[in-house]
VOBA-1610 file (N, C-alpha, C; in pm, whole numbers, padded with zeros to 5 digits, always signed):
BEGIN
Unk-03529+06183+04047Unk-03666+06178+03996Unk-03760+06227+04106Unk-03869+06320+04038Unk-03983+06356+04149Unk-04033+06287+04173Unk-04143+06227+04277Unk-04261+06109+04278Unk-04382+06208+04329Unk-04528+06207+04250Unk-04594+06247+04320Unk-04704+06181+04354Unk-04755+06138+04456Unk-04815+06043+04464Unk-04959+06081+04521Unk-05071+06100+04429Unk-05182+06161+04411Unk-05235+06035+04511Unk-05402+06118+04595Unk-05426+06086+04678Unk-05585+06120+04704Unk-05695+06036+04653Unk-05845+06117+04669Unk-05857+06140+04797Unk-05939+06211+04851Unk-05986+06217+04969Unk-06042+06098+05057Unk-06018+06100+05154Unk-06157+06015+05197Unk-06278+05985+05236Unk-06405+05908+05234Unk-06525+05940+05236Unk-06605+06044+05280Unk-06678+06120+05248Unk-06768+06199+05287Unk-06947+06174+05283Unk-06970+06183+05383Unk-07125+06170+05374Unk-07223+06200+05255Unk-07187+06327+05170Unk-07249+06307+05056Unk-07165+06211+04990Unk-07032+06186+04964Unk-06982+06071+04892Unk-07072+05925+04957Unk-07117+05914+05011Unk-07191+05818+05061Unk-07403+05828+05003Unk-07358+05936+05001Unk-07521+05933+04976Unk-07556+05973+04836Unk-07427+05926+04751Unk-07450+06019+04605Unk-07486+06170+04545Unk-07429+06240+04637Unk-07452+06421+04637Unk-07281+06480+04537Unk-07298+06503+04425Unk-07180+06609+04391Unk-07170+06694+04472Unk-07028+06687+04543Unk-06973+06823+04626Unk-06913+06909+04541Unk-06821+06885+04442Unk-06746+06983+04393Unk-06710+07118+04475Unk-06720+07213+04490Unk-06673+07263+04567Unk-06704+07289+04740Unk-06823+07236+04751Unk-06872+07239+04898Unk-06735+07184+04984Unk-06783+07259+05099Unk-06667+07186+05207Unk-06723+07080+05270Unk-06737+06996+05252Unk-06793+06886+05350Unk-06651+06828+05407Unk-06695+06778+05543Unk-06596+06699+05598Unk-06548+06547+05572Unk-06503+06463+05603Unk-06495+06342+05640Unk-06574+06275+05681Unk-06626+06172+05656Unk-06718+06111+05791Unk-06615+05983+05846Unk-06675+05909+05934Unk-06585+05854+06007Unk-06537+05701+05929Unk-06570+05650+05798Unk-06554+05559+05742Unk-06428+05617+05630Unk-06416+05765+05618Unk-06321+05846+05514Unk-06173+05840+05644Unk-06210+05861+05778Unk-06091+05875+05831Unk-06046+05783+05861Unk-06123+05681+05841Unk-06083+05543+05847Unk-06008+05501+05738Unk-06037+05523+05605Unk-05969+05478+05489Unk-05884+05594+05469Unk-05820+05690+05547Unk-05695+05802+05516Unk-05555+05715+05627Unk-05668+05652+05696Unk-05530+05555+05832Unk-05502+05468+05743Unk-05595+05365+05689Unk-05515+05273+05586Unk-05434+05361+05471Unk-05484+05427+05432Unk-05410+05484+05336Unk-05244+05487+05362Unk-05227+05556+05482Unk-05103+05584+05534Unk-05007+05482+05573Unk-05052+05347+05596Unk-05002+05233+05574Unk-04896+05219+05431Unk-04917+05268+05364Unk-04850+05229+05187Unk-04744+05292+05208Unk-04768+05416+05285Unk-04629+05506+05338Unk-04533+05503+05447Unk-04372+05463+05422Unk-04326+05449+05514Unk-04314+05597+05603Unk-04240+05576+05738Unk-04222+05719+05762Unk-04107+05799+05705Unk-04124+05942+05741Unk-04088+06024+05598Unk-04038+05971+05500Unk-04130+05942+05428Unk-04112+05935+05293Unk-04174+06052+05204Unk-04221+06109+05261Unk-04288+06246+05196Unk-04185+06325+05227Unk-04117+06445+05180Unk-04091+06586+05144Unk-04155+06664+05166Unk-04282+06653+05153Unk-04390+06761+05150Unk-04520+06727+05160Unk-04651+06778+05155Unk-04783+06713+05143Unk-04847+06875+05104Unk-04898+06862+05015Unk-04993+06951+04945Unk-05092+06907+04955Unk-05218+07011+04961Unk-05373+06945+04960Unk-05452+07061+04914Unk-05559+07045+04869Unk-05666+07111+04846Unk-05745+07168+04957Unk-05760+07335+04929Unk-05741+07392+05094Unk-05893+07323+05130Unk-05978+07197+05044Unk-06104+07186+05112Unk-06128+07076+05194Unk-06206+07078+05337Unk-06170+07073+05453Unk-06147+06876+05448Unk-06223+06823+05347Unk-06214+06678+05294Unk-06085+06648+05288Unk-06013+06708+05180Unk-05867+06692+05154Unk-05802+06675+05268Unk-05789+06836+05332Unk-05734+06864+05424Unk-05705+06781+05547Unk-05827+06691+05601Unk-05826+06620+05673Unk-05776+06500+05608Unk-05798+06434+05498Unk-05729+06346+05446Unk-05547+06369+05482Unk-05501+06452+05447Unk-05392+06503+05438Unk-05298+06482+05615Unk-05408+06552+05677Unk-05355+06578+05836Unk-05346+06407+05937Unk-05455+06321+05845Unk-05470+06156+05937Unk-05315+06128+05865Unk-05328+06145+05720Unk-05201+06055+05639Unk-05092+06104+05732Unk-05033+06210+05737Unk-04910+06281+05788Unk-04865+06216+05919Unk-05047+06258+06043Unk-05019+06188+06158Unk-04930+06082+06151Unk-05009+05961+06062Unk-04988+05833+06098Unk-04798+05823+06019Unk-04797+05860+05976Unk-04655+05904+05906Unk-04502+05953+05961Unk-04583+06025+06101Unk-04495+06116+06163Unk-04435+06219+06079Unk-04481+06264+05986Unk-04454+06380+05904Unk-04450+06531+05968Unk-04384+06573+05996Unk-04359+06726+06068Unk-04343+06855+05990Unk-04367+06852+05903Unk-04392+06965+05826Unk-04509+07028+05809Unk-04547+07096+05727Unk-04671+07181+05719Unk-04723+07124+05572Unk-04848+07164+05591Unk-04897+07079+05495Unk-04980+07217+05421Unk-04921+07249+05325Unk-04945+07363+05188Unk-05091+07308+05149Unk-05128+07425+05149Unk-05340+07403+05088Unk-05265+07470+04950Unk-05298+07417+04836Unk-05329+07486+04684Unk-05443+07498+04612Unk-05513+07636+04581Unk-05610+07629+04582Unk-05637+07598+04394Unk-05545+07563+04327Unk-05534+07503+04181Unk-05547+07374+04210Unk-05560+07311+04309Unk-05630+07125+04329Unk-05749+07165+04382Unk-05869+07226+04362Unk-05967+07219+04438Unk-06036+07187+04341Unk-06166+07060+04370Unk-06252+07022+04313Unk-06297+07049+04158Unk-06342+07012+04085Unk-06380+07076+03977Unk-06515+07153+03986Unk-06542+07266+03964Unk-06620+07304+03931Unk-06745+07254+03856Unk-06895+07211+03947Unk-06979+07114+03893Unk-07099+07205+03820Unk-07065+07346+03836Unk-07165+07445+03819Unk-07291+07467+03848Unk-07418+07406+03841Unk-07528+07384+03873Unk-07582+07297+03949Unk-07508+07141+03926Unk-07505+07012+03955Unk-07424+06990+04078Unk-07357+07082+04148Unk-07319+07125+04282Unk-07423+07093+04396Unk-07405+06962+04468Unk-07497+07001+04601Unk-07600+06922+04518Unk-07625+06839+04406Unk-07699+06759+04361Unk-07694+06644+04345Unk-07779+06538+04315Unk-07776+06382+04314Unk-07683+06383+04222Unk-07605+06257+04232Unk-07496+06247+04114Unk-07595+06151+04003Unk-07670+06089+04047Unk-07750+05990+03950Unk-07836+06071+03850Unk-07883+06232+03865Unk-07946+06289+03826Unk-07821+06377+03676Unk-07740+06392+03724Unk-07637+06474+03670Unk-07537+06469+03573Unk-07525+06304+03583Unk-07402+06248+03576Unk-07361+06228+03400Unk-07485+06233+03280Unk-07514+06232+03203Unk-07436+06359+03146Unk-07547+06475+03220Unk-07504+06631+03167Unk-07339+06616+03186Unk-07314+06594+03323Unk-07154+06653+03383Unk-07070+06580+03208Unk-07105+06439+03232Unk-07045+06390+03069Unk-07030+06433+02992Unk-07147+06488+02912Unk-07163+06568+02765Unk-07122+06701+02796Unk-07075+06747+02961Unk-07062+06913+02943Unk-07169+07016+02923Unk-07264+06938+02988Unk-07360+07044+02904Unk-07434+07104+03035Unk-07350+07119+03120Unk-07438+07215+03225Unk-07417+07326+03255Unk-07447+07481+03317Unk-07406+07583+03333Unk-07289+07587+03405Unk-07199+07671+03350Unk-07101+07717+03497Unk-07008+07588+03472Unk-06996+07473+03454Unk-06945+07367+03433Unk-06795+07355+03405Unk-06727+07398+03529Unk-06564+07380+03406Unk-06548+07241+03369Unk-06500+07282+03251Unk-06507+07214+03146Unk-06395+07098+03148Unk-06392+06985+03049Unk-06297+06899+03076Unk-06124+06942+03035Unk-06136+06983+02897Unk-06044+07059+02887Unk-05952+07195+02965Unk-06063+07258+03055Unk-05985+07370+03181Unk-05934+07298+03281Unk-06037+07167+03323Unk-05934+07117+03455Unk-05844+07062+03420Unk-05774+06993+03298Unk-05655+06922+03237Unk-05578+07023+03265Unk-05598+07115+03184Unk-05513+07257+03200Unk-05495+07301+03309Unk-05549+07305+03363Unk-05513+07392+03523Unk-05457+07255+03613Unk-05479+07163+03632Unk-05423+07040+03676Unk-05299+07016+03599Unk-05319+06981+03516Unk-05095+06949+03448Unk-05048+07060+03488Unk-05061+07215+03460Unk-05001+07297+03505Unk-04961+07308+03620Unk-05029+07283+03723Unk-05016+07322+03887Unk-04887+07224+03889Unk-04930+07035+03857Unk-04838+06967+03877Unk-04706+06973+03809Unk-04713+06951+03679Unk-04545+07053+03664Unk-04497+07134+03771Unk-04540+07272+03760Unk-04519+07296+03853Unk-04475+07290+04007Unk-04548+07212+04077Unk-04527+07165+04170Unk-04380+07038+04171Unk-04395+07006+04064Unk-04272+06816+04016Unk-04136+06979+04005Unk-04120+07055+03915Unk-04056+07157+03895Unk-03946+07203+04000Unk-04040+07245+04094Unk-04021+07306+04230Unk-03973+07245+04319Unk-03933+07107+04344Unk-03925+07040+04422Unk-03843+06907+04362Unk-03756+06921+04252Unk-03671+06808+04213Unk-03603+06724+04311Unk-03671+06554+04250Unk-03582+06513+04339Unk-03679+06464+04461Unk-03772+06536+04464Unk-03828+06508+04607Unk-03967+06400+04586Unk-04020+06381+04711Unk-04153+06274+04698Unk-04277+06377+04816Unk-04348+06391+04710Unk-04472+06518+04712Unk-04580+06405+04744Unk-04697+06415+04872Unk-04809+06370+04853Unk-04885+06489+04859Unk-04974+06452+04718Unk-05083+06529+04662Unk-05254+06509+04731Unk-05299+06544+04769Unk-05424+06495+04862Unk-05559+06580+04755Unk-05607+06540+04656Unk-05745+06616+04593Unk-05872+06564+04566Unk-05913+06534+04420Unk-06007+06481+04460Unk-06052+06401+04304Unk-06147+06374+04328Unk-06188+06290+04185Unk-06136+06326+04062Unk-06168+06443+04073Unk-06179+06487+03898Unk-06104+06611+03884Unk-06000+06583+03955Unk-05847+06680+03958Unk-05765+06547+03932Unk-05767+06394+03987Unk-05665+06269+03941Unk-05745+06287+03848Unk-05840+06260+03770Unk-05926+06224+03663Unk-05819+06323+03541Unk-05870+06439+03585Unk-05771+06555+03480Unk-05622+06519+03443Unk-05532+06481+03576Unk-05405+06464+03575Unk-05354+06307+03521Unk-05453+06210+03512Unk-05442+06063+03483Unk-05473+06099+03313Unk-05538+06162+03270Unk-05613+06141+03103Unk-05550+06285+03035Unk-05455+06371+03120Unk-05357+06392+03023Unk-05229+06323+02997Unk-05223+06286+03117Unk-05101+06203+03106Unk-05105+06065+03014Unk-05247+06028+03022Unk-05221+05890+02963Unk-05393+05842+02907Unk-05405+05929+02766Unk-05526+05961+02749Unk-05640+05828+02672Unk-05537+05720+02673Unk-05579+05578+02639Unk-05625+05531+02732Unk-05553+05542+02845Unk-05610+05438+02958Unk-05730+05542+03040Unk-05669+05632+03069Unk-05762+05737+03186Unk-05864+05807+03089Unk-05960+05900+03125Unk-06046+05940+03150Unk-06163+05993+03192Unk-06250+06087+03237Unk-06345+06102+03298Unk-06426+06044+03367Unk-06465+05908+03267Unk-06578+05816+03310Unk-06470+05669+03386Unk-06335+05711+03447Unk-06241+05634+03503Unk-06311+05656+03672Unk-06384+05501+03737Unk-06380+05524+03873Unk-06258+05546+03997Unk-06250+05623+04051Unk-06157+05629+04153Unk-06246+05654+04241Unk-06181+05577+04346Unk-06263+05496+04458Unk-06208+05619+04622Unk-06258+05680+04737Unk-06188+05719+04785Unk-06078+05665+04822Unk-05966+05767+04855Unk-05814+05709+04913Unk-05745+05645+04789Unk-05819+05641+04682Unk-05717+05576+04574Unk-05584+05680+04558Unk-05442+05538+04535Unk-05358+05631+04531Unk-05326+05615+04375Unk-05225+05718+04320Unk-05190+05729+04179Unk-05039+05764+04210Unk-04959+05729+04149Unk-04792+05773+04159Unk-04784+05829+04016Unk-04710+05944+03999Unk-04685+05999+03873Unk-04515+06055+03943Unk-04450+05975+03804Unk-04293+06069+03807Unk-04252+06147+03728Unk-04191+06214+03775Unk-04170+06325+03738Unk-03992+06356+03659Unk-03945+06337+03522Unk-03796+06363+03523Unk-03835+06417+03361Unk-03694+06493+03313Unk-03675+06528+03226Unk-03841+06627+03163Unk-03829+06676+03229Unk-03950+06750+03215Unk-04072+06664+03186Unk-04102+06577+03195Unk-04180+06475+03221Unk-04258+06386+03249Unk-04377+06402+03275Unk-04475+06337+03380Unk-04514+06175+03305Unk-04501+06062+03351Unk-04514+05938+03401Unk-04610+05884+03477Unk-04695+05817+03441Unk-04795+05726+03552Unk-04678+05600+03571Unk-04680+05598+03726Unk-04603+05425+03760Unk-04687+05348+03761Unk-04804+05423+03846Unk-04910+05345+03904Unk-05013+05394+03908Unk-05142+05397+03824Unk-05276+05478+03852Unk-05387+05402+03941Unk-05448+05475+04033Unk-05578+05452+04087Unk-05556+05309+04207Unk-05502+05293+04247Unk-05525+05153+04311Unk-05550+05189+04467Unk-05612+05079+04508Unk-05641+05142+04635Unk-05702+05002+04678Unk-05619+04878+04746Unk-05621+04771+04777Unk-05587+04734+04893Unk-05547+04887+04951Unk-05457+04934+05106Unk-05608+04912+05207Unk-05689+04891+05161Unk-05852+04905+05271Unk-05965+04843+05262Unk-06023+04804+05300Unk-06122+04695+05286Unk-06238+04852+05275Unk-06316+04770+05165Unk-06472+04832+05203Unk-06603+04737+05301
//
């Protein structure tokens, strides 16, 4: 069986100050690299196969604390099919202002809820595919787990589902297959 064990980023200063990044690169701030060390706690060492991330620099660093603390020696694959969702207009804006439109879809440029499902199950197949057998950490971001949790399991998950940074999600992978074990939890860190 595959395991992939999805992984938000951790804090960023606009995640702190209520700013949609969607695709901006913002970094970490120092309370995100703090909750990527706990994170890495849940993980023994190698227990990963691999670590994929979203080539944006949030992820990325999420990705590089987890591994550290892991002793993981491999390279860590950027895919640029996990990158943020596309917020279109609402990019680089208050989320309190937005958050309505982003809902109903009704903003310019906006990929849509239905494209990131699609482009998210795909990548991950894919990725579960490629790698039978193995245990993949996935490092992305809100509303790439959001996509991959509410196809998989469109009762419980959804859009308006909070994931908190560093939340982890386990999805398995067999018989062509994708499985939630475990969605969203993230009890590994104090706020």
């Amino acid at each position: 069986m595959t395991v992939l064990a999805l992984v938000r980023h951790g804090e960023t200063d606009w995640n702190k100050n209520g700013i949609i990044q969607g695709r901006y690169d913002i970094p970490l701030n120092e309370r995100g690299k703090k909750q990527a060390a706990a994170t890495a706690k849940n993980f023994s060492e190698d227990f990963f196969d691999l670590i994929v991330a979203s080539p944006l620099v949030r992820a990325v660093e999420t990705a590089e604390i987890i591994a550290e603390h892991i002793n993981y020696d491999g390279d860590i694959i950027t895919n640029k099919k996990l990158i943020e969702r596309d917020f279109g207009i609402a990019d680089g804006k208050p989320v309190d202002e937005f958050i309505d439109q982003v809902r109903s879809q009704e903003i310019e440029n906006l990929e849509l809820e239905g494209e990131i499902k699609e482009r998210v199950s795909a990548e991950l197949y894919e990725i579960a595919k490629e790698h039978i057998d193995k245990k993949i950490l996935v490092v992305c971001h809100s509303h790439v787990i959001k996509a991959a949790l509410s196809a998989i399991n469109p009762k419980t998950y959804n859009f308006k589902t909070k994931l908190n940074n560093c939340s982890i999600s386990l999805i398995n992978y067999k018989n062509d297959d994708l499985k939630i074990k475990r969605g969203n939890f993230n009890d590994h860190y104090y706020e």
